[in-house]
C-alpha positions as CSV (number, residue, x, y, z in Angstrom):
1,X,24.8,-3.8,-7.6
2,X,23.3,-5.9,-4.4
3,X,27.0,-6.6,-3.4
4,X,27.8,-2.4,-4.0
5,X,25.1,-2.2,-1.7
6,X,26.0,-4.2,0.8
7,X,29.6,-3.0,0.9
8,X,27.7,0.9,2.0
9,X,25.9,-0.4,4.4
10,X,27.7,1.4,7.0
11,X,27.1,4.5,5.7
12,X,23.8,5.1,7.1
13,X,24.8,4.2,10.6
14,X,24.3,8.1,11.4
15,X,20.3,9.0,12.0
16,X,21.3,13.0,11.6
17,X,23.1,12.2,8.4
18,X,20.1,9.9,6.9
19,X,17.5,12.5,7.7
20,X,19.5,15.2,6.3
21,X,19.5,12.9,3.2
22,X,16.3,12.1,3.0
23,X,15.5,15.5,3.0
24,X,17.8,16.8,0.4
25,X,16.4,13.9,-1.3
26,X,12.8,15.6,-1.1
27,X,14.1,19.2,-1.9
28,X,16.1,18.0,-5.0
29,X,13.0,15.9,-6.0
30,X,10.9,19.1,-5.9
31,X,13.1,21.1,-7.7
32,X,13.2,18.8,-10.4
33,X,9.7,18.8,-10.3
34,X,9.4,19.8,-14.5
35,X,11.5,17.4,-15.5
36,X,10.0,14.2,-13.9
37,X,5.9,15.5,-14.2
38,X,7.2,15.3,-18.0
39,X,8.7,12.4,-18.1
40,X,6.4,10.2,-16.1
41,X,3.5,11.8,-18.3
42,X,5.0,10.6,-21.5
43,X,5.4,7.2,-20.1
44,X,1.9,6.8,-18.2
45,X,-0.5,9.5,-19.3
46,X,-1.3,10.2,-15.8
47,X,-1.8,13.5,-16.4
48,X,0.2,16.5,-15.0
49,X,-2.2,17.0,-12.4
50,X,-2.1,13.7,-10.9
51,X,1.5,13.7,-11.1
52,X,1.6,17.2,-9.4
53,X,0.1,15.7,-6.5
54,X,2.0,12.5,-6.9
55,X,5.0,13.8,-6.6
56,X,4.4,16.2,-3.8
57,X,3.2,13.6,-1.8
58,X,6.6,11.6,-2.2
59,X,8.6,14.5,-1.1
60,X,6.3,14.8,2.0
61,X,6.8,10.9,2.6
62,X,11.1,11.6,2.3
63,X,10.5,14.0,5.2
64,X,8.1,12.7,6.8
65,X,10.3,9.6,7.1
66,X,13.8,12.1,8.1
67,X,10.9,13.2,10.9
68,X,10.8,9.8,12.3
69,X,14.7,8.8,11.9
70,X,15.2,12.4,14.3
71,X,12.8,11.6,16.8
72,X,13.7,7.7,17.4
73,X,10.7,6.0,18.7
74,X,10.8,3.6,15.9
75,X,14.3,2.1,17.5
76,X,11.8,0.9,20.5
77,X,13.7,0.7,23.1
78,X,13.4,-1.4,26.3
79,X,15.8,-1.0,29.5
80,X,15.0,-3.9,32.0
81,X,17.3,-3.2,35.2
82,X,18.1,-6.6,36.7
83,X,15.7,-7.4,39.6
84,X,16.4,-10.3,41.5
85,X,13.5,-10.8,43.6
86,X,11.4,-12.1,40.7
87,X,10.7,-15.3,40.1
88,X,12.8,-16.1,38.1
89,X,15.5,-13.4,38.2
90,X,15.7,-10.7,36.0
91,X,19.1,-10.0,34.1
92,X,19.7,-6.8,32.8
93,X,18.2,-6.7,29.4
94,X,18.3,-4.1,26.7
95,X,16.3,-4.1,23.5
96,X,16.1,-1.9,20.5
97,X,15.7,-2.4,16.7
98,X,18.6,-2.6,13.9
99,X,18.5,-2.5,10.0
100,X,18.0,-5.9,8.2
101,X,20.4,-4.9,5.6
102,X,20.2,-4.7,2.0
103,X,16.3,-4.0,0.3
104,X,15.0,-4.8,-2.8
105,X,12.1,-2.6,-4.1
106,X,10.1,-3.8,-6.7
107,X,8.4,-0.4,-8.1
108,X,4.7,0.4,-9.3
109,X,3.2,0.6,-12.5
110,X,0.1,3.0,-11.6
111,X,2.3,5.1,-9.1
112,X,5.3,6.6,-10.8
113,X,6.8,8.2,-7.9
114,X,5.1,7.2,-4.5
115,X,5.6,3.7,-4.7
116,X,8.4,3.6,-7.1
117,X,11.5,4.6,-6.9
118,X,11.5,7.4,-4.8
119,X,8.8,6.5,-2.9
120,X,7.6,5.0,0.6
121,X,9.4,1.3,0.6
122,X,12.4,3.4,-0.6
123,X,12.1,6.2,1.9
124,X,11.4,4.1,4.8
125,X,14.0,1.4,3.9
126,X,16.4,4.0,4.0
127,X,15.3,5.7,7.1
128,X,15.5,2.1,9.0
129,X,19.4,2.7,7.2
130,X,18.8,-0.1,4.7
131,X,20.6,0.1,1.2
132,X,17.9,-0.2,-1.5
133,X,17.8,-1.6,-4.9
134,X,15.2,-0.8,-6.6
135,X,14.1,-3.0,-9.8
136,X,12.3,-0.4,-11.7
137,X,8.6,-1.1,-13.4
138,X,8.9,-1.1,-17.5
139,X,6.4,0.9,-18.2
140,X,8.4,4.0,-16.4
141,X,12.3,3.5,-17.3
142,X,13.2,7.0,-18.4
143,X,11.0,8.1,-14.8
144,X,12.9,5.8,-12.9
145,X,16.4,6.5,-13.8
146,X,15.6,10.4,-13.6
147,X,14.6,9.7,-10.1
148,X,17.3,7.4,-9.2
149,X,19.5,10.3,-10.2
150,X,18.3,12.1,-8.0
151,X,18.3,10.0,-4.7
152,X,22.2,9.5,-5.6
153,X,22.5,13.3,-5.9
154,X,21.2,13.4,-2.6
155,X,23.4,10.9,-1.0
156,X,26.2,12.6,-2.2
157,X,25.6,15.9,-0.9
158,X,26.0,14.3,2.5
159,X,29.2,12.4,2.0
160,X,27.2,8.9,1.2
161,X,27.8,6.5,-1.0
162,X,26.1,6.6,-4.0
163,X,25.1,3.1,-4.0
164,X,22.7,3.4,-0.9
165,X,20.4,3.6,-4.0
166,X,21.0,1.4,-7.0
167,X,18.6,0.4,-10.1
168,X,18.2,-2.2,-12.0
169,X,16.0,-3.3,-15.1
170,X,14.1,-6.1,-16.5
171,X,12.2,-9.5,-15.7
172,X,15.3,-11.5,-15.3
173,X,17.1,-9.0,-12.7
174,X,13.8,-8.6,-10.6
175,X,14.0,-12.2,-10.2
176,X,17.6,-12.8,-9.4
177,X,17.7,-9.7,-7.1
178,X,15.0,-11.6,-4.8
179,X,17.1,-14.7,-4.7
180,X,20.4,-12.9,-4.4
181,X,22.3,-13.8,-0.8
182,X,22.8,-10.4,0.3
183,X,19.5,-9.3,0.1
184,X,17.8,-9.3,3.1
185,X,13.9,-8.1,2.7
186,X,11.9,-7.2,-0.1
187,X,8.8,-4.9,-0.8
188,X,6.6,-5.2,-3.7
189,X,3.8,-3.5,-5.3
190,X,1.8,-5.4,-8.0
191,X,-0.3,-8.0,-9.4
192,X,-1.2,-11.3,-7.3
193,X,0.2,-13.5,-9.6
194,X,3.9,-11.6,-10.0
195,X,3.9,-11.0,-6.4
196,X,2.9,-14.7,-5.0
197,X,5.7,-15.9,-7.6
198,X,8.2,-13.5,-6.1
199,X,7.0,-14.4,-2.6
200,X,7.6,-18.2,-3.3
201,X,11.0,-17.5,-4.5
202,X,11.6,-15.5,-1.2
203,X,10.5,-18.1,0.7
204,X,12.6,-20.8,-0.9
205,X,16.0,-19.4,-0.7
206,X,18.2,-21.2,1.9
207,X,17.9,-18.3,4.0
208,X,14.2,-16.9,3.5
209,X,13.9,-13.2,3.4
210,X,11.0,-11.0,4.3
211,X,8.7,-10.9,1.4
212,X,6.1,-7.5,2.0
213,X,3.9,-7.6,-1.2
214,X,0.9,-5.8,-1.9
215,X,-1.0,-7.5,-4.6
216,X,-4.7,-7.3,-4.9
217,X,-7.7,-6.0,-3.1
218,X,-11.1,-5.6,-4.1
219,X,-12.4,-3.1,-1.2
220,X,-15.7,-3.7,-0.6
221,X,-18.4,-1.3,0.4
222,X,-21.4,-1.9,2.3
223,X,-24.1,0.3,1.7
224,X,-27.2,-0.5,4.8
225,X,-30.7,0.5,3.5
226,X,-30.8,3.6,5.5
227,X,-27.9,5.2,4.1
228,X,-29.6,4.5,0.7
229,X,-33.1,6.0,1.9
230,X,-31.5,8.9,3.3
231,X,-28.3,9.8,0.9
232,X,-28.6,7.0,-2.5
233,X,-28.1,9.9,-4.7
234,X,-24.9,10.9,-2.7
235,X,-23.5,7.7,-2.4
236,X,-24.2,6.8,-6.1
237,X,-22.1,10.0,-7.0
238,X,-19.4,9.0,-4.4
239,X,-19.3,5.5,-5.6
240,X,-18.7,6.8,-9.1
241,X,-15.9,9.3,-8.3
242,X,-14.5,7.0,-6.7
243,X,-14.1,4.0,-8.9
244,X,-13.3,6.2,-11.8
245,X,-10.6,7.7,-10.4
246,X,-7.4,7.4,-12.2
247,X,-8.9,5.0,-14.7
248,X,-10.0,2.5,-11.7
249,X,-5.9,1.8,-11.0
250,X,-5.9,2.4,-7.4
251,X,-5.3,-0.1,-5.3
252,X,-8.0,1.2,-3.3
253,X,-10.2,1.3,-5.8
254,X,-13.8,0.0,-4.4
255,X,-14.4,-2.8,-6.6
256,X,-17.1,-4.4,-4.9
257,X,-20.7,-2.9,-3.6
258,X,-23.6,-4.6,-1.4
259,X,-26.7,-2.2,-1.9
260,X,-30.2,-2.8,-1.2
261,X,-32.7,-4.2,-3.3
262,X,-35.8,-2.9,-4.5
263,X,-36.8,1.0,-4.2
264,X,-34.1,1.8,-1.6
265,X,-31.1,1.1,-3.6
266,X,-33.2,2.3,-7.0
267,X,-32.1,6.0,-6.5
268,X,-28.2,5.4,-5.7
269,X,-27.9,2.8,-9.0
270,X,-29.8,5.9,-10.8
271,X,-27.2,8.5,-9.6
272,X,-24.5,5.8,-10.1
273,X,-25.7,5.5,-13.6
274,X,-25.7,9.0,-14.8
275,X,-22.1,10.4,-13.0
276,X,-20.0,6.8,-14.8
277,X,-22.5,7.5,-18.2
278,X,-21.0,10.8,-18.3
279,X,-17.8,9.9,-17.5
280,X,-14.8,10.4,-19.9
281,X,-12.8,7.3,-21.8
282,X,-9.2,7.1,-20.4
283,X,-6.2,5.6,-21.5
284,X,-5.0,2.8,-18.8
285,X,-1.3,2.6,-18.4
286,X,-0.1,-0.3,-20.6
287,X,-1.9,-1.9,-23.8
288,X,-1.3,-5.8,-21.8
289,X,-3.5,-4.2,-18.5
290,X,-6.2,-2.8,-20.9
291,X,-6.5,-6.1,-22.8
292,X,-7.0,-8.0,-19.6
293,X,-9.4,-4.9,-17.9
294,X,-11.7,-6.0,-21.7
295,X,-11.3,-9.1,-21.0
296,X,-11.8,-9.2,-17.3
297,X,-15.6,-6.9,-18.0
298,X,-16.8,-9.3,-21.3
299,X,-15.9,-12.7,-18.7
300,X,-17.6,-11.0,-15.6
301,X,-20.8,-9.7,-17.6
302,X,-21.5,-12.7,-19.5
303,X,-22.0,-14.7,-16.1
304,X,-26.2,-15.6,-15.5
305,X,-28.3,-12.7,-14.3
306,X,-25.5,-10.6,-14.5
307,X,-26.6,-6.6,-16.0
308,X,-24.9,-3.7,-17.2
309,X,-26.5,-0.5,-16.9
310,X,-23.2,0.9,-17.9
311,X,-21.1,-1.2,-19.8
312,X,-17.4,-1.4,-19.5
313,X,-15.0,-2.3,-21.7
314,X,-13.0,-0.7,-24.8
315,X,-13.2,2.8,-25.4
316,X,-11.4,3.8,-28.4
317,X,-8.5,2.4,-29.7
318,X,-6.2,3.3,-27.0
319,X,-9.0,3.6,-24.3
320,X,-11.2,2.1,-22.0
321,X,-15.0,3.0,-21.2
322,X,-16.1,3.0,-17.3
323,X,-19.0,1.3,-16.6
324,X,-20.3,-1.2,-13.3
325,X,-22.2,-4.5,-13.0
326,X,-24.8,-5.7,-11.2
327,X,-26.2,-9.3,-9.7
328,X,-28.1,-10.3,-7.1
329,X,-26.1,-10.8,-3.7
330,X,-27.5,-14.6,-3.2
331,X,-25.5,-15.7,-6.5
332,X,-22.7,-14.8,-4.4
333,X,-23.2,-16.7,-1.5
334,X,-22.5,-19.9,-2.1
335,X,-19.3,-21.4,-4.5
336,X,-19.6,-21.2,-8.4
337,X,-18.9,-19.3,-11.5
338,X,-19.9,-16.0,-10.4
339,X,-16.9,-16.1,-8.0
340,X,-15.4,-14.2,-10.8
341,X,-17.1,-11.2,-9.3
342,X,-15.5,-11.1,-6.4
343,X,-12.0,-11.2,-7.6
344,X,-10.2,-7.6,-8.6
345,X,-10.2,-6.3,-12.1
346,X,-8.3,-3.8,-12.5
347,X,-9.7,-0.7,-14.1
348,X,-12.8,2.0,-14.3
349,X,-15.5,-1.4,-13.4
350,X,-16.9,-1.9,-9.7
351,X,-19.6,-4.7,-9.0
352,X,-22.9,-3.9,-7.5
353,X,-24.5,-6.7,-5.8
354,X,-28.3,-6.3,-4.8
355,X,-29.0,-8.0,-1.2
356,X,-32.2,-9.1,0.1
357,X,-31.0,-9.2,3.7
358,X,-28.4,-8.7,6.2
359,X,-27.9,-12.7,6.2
360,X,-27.3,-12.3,2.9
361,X,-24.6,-8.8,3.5
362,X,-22.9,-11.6,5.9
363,X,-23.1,-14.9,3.9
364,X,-21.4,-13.2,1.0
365,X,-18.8,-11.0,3.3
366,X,-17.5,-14.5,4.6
367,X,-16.5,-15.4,0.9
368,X,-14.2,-12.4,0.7
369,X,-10.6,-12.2,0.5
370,X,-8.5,-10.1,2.0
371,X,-8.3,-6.4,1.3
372,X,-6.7,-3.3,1.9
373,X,-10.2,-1.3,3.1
374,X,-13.5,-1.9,3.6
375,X,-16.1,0.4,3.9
376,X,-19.5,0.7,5.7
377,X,-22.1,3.4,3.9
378,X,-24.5,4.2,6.7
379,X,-27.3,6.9,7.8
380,X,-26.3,10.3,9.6
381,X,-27.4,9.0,13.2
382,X,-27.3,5.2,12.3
383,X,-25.7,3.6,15.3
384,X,-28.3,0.8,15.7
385,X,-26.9,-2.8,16.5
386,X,-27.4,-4.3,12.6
387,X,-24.6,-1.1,11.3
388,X,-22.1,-2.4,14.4
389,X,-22.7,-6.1,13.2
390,X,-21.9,-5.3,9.7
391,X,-18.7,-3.4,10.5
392,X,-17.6,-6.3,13.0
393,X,-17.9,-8.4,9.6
394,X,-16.2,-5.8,7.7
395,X,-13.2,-5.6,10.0
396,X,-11.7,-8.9,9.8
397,X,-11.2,-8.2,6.4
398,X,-9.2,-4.9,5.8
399,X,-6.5,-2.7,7.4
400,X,-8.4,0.0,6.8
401,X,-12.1,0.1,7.7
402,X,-14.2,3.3,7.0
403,X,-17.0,4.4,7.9
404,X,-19.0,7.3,5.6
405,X,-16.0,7.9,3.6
406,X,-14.3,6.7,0.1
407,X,-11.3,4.4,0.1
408,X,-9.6,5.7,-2.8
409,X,-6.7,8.4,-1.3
410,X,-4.4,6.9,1.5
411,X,-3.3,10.0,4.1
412,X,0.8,9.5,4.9
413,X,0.0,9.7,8.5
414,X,1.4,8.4,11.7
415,X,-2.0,6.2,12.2
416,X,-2.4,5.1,8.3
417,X,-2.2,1.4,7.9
418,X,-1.9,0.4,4.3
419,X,-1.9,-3.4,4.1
420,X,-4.4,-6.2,4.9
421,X,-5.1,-9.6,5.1
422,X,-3.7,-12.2,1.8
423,X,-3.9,-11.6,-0.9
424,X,-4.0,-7.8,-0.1
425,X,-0.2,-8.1,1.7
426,X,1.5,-10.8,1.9
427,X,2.5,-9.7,5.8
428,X,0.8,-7.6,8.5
429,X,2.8,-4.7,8.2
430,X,1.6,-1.6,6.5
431,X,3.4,0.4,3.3
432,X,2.2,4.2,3.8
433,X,2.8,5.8,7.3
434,X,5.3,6.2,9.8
435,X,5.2,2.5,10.8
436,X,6.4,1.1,7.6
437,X,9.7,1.8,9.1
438,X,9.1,-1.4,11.1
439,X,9.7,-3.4,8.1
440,X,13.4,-3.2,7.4
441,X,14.1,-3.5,11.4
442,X,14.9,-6.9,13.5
443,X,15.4,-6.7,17.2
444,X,18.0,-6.7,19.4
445,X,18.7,-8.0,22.9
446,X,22.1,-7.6,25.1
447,X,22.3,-9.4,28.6
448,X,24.4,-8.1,31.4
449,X,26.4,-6.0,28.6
450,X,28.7,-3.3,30.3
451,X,27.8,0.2,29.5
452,X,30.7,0.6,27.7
453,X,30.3,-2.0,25.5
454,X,26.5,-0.9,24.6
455,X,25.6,1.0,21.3
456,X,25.3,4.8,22.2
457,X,21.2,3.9,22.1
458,X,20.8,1.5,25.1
459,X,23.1,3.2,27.5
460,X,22.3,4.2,30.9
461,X,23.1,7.8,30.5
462,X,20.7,7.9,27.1
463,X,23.1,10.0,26.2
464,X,21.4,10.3,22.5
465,X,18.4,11.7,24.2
466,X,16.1,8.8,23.1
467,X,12.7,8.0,23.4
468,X,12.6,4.7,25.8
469,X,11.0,2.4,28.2
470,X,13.0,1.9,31.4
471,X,11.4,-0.9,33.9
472,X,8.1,-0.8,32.1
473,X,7.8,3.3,32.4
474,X,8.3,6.0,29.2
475,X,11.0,8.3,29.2
């Protein structure tokens, strides 16, 4: 399939034809809206109303994505005229971006459609005008060929190639796809361990490929004592929605709290209590993630002065009970067994670590590993120096910092940046927004080329009608 690929690269030389695609590609999606919300339900129990959602936010990424193939910018072109009174002289240079090639995708398992086959590596791979094979998760097969299907429709209604879009199956095929010759970048969403391994083997090919994984994050939210004077009840509530939220299998999930101690955090660990206490068993999405969510809450709770006011863990048979854990913030400060805590565990569990201090907010945010947000809880008109000290601390180690918000939900937006420092991505590039184009792209220079020899893009004439920057002014 990667060499099928790689024969059709070609195909997707035209921008007006790969946005038409990627649109038909949304439009067909859509239409075989039924079909896939029933399928991917049987195979994740997501729910039709999450999967409403999910899928109508992967159509919007396909055109959102044809949006940014018409308009160009992401080509970033730069004309410099030769200029010989520099020092030293200026040739004429011309710079834009072209596709890396063939992409492997390594889909999902707690997001069906958006980061699976259909969704944002695949759509911006193919907007770049990358071929993409996609090795499907196994806990969606019958979702992923459906979708496939329909990506292949689309290509075909435009006089493409089917095999822009390929999929493939099983353990043994995601490996060898990432050490196949003719692949040229890969992006992956998944565990730390599965990722890192398929990062390693990127890394050791004889020609070393972009690796863009996404594998772990624990989000950590910083709650200062005002917020929890003036809004604990709110933020307790928040909090709750939030880590609940499908089962606690967002990658955004916030895993990891700093709240006061003492009567200022007593009324948001009250409201915290009652909204998780009242909140419903669910069934995660395979039987090996719920053994290790169990098993993740009994290791975590069973660490000294460790409390839980609700306690996770097994739910039914099938199910798992939401529920959070407290300690005190100065076990965390220094190396030990507790470090446990400040990993991810994947599910409806978020820590809640009680701090004395703000030396002891900063002595435990400089343990941290990387995430994908982090987020600072303070008071309406709190704009004192100790809340901008806290969010300079909290910056370095997310892509996404917010301020007075909830991490879970990731807006497909022009300025989103979905990514963060190891082990959140293994790169610096984001997955969600227009800029994830940037991925499948290397750049280009030609020297003193003759306009006639130039691609259509870098000619003087523009006659493409191309945004561009000419001797360091926009056109």
């Amino acid at each position: 399939m990667v060499r099928a690929a790689h024969a059709v690269r070609g195909s997707l030389a035209d921008r007006t034809v790969r946005a038409a695609f990627l649109r038909t590609a949304a439009d067909l999606l859509t239409e075989a809206a039924e079909h896939v919300i029933e399928a991917a339900d049987a195979e994740t129990a997501l729910g039709p109303a999450r999967l409403t959602g999910e899928l109508a936010r992967t159509a919007a990424q396909l055109r959102a994505f044809a949006e940014v193939v018409e308009e160009g910018a992401y080509l970033d072109i730069h004309i410099d005229h030769e200029d010989g009174s520099r020092t030293p002289p200026w040739p004429d240079l011309r710079r834009y971006k072209i596709p890396l090639g063939v992409v492997a995708v390594y889909a999902a398992s707690n997001f069906p459609l958006a980061f699976s086959v259909p969704g944002g590596d695949t759509a911006s791979a193919l907007a770049a005008g990358c071929p993409v094979v996609v090795k499907a998760h196994p806990d969606h097969p019958a979702t992923s060929e459906l979708c496939a299907s329909v990506l292949r429709r689309a290509a075909a209604h435009h006089g493409l190639p089917e095999d822009v879009v390929s999929l493939v199956h099983g353990f043994d095929a995601g490996v060898a796809l990432v050490k196949h010759p003719l692949v040229s970048a890969a992006g992956f969403t998944g565990s730390v361990r599965g990722g890192r391994a398929l990062f390693d083997a990127a890394a050791a090919r004889p020609t070393p490929i972009p690796f863009h994984g996404e594998l772990g994050s624990l989000n950590p939210v910083v709650v200062t004592e005002a917020a929890a004077a003036e809004r604990g009840e709110q933020i307790g509530a928040g909090l709750a929605g939030s880590m609940t939220m499908g089962a606690g299998q967002f990658c955004t999930k916030p895993g990891f709290v700093l709240v006061p101690a003492g009567g200022t955090g007593d009324q948001l660990i009250k409201s915290l209590t009652d909204v998780v206490s009242d909140s419903r068993s669910a069934v995660m999405l395979d039987q090996r993630m719920r053994d290790a969510f169990v098993a993740g809450v009994r290791e975590r709770a069973e660490l000294a002065d460790v409390t839980a006011p609700v306690t996770p863990g097994a739910g039914g048979e099938h199910t798992v009970s939401p529920g959070f854990l407290t300690v005190p913030a100065r076990r965390l400060t220094e190396e030990g067994p507790h470090d446990a805590l400040l990993e991810e565990c994947f599910g409806p569990v978020t820590v809640v670590a009680r701090y004395e201090s703000e030396e002891e907010i900063t002595a435990v945010l400089s343990r941290l590993p990387g995430n994908l947000t982090a987020t600072l809880q303070t008071a309406g008109e709190e704009t004192d120096e100790s809340a901008a000290r806290l969010l300079a601390a909290l910056t370095p180690l997310a892509g996404r910092v917010l301020v007075n918000g909830w991490s879970t939900g990731v807006a497909v937006a022009p300025a989103q940046h979905h990514g963060g420092p190891y082990p959140a991505t293994t790169s610096t590039s984001t997955s969600v927004g227009a800029t994830a184009i940037e991925r499948w792209l290397r750049p280009v220079t030609y020297q003193t080329t003759p306009d006639a020899l130039l691609p259509p893009e870098l000619r003087e004439s523009n006659p493409l009608g191309l945004p561009r920057r000419v001797d360091g002014h926009r056109e």
